[in-house]
TILOTI-834549 format. One line per 8 residues: number of its first residue (from 1); their letters; for each residue x, y, z of C-alpha. Coordinates in nm, 2 decimals. Layout:
! residues N
NUM> A> X,Y,Z ~ ... .
This chain:
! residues 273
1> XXXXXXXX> -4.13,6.75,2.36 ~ -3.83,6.90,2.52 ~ -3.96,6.84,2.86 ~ -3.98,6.50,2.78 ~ -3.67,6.44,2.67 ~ -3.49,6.63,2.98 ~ -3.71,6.39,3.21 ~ -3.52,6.13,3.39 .
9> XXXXXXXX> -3.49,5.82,3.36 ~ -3.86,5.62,3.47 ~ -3.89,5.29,3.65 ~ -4.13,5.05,3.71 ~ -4.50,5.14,3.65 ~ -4.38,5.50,3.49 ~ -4.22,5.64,3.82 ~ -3.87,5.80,3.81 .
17> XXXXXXXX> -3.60,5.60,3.96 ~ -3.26,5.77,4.07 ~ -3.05,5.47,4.13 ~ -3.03,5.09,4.04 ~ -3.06,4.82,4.26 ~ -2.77,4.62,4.42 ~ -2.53,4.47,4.18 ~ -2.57,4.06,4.29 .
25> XXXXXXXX> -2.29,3.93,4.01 ~ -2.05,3.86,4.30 ~ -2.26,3.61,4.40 ~ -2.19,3.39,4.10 ~ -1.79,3.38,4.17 ~ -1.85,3.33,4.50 ~ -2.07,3.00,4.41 ~ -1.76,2.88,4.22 .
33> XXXXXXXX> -1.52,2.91,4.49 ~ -1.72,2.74,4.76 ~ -1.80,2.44,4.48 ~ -1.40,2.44,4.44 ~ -1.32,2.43,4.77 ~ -1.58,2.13,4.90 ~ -1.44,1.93,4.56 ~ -1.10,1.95,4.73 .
41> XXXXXXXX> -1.22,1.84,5.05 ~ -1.40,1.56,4.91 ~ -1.05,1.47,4.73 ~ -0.83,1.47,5.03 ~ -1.10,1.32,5.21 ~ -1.09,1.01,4.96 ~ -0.75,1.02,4.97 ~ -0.69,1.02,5.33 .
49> XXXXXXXX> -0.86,0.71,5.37 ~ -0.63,0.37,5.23 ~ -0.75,0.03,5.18 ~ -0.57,-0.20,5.36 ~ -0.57,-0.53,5.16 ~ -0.46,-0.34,4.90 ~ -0.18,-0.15,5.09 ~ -0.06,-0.55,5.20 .
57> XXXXXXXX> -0.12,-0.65,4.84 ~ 0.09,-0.39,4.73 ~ 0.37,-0.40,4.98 ~ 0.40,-0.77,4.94 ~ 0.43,-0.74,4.57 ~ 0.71,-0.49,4.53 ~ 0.91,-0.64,4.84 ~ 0.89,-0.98,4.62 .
65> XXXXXXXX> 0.97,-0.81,4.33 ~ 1.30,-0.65,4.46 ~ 1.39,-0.95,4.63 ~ 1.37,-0.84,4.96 ~ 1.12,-1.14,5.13 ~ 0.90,-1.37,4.98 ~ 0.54,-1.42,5.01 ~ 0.28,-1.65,4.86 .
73> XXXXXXXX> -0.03,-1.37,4.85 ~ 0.22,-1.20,4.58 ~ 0.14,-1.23,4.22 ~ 0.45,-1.24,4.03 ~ 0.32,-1.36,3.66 ~ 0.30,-1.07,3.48 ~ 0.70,-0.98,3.59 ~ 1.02,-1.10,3.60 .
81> XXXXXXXX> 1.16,-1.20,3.92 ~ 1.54,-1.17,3.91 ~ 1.74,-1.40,4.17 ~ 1.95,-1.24,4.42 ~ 2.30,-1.34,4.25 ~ 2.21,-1.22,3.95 ~ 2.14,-0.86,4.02 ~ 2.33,-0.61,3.88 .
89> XXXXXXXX> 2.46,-0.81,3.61 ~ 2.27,-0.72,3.30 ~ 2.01,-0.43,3.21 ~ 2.05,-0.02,3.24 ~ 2.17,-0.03,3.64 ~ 2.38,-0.30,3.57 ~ 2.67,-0.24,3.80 ~ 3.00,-0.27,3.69 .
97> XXXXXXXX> 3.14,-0.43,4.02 ~ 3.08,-0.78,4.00 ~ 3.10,-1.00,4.33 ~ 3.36,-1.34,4.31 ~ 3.13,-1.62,4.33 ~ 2.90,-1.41,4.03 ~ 3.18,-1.34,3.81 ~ 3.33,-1.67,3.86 .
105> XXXXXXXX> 2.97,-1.83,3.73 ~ 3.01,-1.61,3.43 ~ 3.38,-1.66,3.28 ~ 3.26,-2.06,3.32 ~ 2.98,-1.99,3.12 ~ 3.18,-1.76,2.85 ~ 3.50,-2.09,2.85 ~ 3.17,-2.31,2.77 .
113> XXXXXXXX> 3.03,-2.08,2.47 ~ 3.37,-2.03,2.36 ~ 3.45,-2.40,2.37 ~ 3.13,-2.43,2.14 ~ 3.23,-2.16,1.90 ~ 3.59,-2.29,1.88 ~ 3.46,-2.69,1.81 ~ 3.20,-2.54,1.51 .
121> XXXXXXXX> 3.51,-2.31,1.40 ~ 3.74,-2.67,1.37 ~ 3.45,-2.88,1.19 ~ 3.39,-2.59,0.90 ~ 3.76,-2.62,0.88 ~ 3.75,-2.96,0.81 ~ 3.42,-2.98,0.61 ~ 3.63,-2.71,0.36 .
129> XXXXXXXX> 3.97,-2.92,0.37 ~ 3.75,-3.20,0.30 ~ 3.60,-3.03,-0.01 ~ 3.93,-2.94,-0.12 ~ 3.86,-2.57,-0.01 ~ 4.11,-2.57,0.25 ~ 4.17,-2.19,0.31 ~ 3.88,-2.08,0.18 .
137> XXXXXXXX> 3.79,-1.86,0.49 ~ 3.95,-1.71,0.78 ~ 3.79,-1.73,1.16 ~ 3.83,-1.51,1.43 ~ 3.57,-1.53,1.80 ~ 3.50,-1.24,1.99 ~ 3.17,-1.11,2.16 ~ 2.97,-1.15,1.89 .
145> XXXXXXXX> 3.01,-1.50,1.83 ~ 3.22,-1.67,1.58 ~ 3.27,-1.50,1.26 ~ 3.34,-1.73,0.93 ~ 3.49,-1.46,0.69 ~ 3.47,-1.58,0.35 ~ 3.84,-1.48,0.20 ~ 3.88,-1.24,-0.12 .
153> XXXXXXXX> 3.54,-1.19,-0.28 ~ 3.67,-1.21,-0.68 ~ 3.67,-1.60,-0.61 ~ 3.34,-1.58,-0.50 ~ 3.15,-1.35,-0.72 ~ 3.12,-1.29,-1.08 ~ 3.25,-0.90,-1.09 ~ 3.09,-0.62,-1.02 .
161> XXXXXXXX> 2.75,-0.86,-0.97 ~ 2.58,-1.06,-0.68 ~ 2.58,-1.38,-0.86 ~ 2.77,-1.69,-0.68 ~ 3.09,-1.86,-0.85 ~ 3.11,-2.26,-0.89 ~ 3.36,-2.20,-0.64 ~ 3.12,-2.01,-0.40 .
169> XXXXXXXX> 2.87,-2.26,-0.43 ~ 3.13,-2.54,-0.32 ~ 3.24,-2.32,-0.03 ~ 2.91,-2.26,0.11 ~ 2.80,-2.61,0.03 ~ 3.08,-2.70,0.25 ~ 2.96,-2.50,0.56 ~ 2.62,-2.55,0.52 .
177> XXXXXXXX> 2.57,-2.86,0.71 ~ 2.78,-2.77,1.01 ~ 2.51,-2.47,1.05 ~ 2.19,-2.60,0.98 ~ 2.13,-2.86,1.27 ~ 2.26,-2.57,1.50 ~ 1.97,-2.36,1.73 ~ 2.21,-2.06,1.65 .
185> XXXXXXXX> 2.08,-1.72,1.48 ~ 2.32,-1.64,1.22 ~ 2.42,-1.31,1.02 ~ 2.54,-1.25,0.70 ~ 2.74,-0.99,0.63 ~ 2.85,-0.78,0.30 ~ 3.10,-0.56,0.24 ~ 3.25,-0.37,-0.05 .
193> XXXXXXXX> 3.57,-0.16,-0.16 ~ 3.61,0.21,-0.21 ~ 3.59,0.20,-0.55 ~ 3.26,0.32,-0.69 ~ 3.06,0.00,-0.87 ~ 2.89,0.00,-1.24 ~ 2.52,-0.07,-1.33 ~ 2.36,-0.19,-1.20 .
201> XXXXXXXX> 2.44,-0.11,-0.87 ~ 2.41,0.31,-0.77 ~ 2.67,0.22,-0.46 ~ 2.81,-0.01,-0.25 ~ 2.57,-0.08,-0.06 ~ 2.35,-0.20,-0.30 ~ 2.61,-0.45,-0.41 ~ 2.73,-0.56,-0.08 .
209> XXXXXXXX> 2.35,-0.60,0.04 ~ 2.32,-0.84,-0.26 ~ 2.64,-1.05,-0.25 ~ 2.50,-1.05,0.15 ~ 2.17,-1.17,0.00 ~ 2.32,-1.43,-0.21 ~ 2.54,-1.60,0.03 ~ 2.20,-1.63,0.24 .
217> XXXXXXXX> 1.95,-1.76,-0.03 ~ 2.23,-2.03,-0.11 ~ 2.21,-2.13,0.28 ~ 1.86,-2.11,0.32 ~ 1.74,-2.28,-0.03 ~ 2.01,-2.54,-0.06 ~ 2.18,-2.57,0.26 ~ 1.89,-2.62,0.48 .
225> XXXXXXXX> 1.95,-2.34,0.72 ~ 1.61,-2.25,0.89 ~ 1.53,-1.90,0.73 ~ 1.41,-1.78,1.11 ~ 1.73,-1.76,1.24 ~ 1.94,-1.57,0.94 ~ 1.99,-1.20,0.85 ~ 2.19,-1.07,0.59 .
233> XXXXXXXX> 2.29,-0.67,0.58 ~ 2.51,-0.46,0.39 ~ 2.81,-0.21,0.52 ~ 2.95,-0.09,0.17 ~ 3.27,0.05,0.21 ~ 3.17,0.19,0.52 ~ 3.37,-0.10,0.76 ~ 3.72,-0.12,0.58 .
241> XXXXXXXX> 3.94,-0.42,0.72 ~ 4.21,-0.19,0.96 ~ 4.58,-0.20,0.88 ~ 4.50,-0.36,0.50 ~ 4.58,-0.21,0.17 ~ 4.44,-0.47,-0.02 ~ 4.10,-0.38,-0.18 ~ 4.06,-0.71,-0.28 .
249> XXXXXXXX> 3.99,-0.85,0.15 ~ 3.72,-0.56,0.16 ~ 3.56,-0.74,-0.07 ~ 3.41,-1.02,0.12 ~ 3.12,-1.20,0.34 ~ 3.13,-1.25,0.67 ~ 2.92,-1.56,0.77 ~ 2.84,-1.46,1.17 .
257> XXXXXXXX> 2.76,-1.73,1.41 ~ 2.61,-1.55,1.71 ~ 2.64,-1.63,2.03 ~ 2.33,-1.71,2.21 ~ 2.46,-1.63,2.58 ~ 2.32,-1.29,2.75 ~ 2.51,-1.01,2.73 ~ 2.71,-1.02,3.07 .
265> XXXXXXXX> 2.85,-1.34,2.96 ~ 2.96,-1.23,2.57 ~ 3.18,-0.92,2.70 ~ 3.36,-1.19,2.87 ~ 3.46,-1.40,2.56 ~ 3.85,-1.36,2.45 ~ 3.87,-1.26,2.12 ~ 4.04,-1.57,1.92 .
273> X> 4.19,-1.57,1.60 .
């Protein structure tokens, strides 16, 4: 038995074997390399060679697209082509160097809008002197549009609630019908004083969201305006009229008639009282 077990170690067929045989695993990685290598090949093969149509295709579409010549093999439907004159003007690389002729077309087209603004501002005004609300609401235009800000909220809302005077209901009754036959998106607009309200309203906003919502539902349900084109939104206390100490002009409505011209053309409306 001890013989046995100081025997070495026996191969094949019980004969003793001294060594092992070659150790092949190196194969294996050298398999994956040369797999790796023709994939790349193949890749920059396939990548070397460019189809011509659609090189042109492409070329002709980008050149069109950046305005730099035209062509009629160029589909442009999916994109917006933007004329030579009016690059730069709008968008995140707007530049802010406009050429004459460009910004000349654009302060005609912001005395136009303003012109607009100005002739809706005088026929409210006379619509509420009219009504015997002469005073009613104070006006001012800038690049938002024309803003219709409905004077000293106590005359307008029961306190401390969302519900609509007799008085308020004249006012807006008034107004109305200059805005509904407009194609204008409007905003109304709530805001409130710093002091803190009663139940059932937590905070301001809560009540100036629903004196905002009020003033809207009266447009929409009896003055006709088209609900599609009308917000409302609440500030609270958070937008305070500057260089007033009268709590009574934070609270108010601002009726907001916006100005439907692109952006480039609203930053160039004068601010009008």
């Amino acid at each position: 038995m001890s013989r046995s077990r100081r025997g070495g170690r026996r191969g094949r067929g019980g004969a003793e074997s001294g060594h092992e045989g070659p150790d092949e695993r190196w194969m294996a990685s050298y398999m994956d390399m040369v797999t790796v290598l023709m994939c790349l090949f193949i890749v920059l093969y396939a990548m070397s060679t460019v189809d011509q149509d659609k090189f042109e295709a492409l070329k002709n579409s980008l050149a069109t697209g950046f305005g730099v010549e035209q062509s009629i093999t160029a589909d442009t439907a999916d994109g917006i082509v933007v004329p030579p004159e009016l690059v730069g003007t709008e968008g995140l690389l707007a530049s802010t160097k406009i050429d004459g002729q460009t910004k000349e077309a654009l302060l005609a087209l912001a005395r136009d809008e303003e012109a607009d603004l100005l002739e809706l501002k005088s026929r409210i005004e006379k619509r509420l002197k009219d009504s015997g609300h002469e005073g009613a609401a104070a006006f001012s235009v800038d690049n938002r549009g024309l803003t219709v800000r409905l004077v000293s909220a106590e005359t307008f809302f029961v306190p401390n609630s969302a519900k609509l005077t007799e008085n308020a209901r004249g006012i807006i009754d008034a107004i109305a019908p200059v805005l509904a036959p407009t194609k204008r998106h409007f905003e109304v607009e709530g805001f409130a004083d710093v002091r803190r309200p009663v139940d059932p309203y937590p905070t301001n906003w809560e009540l100036s969201a629903s004196r905002a919502t009020g003033v809207l539902r009266s447009l929409v349900e009896d003055g006709g305006v088209n609900p599609a084109r009308i917000s409302s939104v609440g500030y609270g206390d958070a937008r305070p009229l500057k260089g007033t100490k009268d709590l009574s002009l934070n609270r108010r409505v601002d009726i907001v008639v916006l100005s439907s011209q692109p952006e480039s053309v609203r930053n160039l409306l004068q601010q009008t009282p």
